[in-house]
Structures are given as C-alpha cells and as structure tokens.
N, C-alpha and C positions, 0 to 999 in steps of 0.2 A: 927391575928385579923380577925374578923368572918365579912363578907364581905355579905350585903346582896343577891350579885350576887353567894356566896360561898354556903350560905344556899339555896337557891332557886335550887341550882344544885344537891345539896346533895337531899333534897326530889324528883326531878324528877330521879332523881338513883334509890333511894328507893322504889319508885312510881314503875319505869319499873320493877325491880328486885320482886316485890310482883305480877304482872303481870305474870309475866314469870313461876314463881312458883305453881303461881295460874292456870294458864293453864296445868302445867307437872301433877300436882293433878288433875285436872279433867281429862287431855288423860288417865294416868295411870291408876283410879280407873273406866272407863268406856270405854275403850278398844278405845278410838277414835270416838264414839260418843256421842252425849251430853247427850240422853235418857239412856246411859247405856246397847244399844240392839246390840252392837260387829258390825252388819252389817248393820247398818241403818235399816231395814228392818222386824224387829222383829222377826228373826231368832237368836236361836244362832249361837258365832262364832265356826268354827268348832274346837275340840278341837287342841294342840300344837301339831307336826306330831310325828307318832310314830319314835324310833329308835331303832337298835338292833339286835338282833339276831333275827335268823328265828323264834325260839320257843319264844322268848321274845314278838317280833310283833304279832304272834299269838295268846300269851292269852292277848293280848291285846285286842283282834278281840275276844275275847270269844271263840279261837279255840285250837280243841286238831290236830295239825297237821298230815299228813298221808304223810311222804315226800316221794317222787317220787324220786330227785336229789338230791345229796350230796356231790358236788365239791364245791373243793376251789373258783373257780371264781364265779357260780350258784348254792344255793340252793334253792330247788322246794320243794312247799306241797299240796295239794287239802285239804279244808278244808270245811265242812259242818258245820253251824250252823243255827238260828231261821231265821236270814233273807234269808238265800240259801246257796248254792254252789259258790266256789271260786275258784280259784287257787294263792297264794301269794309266790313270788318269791322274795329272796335278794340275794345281787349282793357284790362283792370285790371291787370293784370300781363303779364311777360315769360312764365313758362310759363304763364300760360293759353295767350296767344299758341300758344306752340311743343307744347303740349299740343292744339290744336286742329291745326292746319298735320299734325302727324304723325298723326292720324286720318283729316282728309281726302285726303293723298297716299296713302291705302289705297284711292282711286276715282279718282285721276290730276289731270290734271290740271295748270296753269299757275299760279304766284301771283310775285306782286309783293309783299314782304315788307320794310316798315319796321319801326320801332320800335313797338313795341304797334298795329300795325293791317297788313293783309293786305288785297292786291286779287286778286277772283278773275276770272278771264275769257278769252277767245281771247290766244294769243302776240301776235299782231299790237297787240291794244286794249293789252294790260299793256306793250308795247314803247311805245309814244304816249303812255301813261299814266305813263312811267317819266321820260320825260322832262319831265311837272310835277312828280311828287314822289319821285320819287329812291328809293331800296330796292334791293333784289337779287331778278332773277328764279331762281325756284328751279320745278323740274317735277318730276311723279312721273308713272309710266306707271300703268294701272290695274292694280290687284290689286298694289301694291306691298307685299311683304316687309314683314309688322310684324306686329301682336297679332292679326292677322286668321285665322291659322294657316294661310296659304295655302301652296303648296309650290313659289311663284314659278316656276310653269307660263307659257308663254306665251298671249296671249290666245285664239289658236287651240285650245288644250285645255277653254276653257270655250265653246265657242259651241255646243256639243251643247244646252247647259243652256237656248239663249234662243230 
C-alpha cells in the first residue's frame, strides 16, 4: 500500500538522483567549469599528457629526434622545432625520472615534466611545448639546495669563481 510518507520519499530520491546526474553532465561536458573554459581563466586546458616512446613523444612535439642516449634506463634527444630547441628525455622508471630531475635542478634550470619523460629548455619553448603534451612546469634556480653541499648562497657569491 502506497503510503503517502512512501511517495513523498520516492520523488526526493528521484529528485536527488537527477541532481546528481545533472551535475556529472555538466563536470563531464565542461571539464569542471561551468563556462566550459577547462581553467577558469579562459585559457585552454593543457592537453592529456603525452606517453610513450621517446620517438612517440616526439612527434607528438612535432619533433624529428636526434638522440644523443640510448639506454635502457635513459633515452636522450635534442630536438629543434618552430618554437626552439629542447632536450626530451624518458626514463624506465618513475625514480629514475625523479632521480635525474633532482640532480639536474642543482644547475637550474626550466622542465616540463610528464610521466617517465622530461623536456628541457627556455620557459618560453617548454610553455608551447606544453601545450602538445601536457606535464607540469617545474624550475630550479642554479646552485639549488641538495647533495651538492652548497650553502644556498645567492648567485652573486659565486661569480668571484668565474
């Protein structure tokens, strides 16, 4: 027997569950903002990050690679195209990756940093770069803080040396 406490529960069900749906429809078709602009900001979002092979990433980047390295754990390419010069490097593993990345930001530096592979180059090239394969720019100033036993001097205390 249909109880009007019975009904009344059945449409706030209904109620919430069209709610709920109706929101997954608008996250989904507008990437999480209500204008549809990916970042709030009227940028778009950057694209999904690239993956793959070294040559894979590459013509991703619109690049014909010139590799340098070709180990198992590291391979290395220098690549030129419209927006500059680069260097893109992938990795066998995650901390290789993050094991290289924290060596090199001891000499500064700009990188564009996917999933097992690293673009090196000007802010400008890795910002143009970023927008074919996706990553997060990450910077280090030189003489950055790590195993180097530097005493995170600024660069003006070392130019006696050069």
């Amino acid at each position: 027997m249909w109880t009007s406490t019975n009904i009344c529960a059945r449409r706030a069900a209904r109620t919430a569950l069209a709610v709920v749906a109706l929101s997954l429809a608008v996250a989904c078709t507008t990437n999480g903002d209500a204008e549809g602009r990916g970042d709030g900001g009227g940028k778009p979002a950057p694209p999904k990050e690239a993956t793959g092979s070294l040559e894979q990433i590459a013509a991703q980047a619109d690049c014909e690679p010139n590799i340098q390295t070709d180990a198992a754990e590291l391979r290395q390419a220098n690549c030129t195209t419209g927006d500059g010069r680069y260097v893109l490097a992938t990795f066998a593993t995650d901390r290789g990756q993050r094991e290289w990345i924290n060596e090199a930001k001891n000499y500064g530096g700009t990188y564009l940093v996917g999933r097992k592979w690293v673009a090196v180059g000007d802010a400008e090239v890795l910002a143009a770069l970023r927008g074919r394969l996706g990553g997060t720019v990450e910077t280090a100033s030189p003489h950055h803080q790590g195993s180097s036993g530097d005493d995170g001097g600024s660069e003006g205390d070392h130019s006696a040396d050069h």
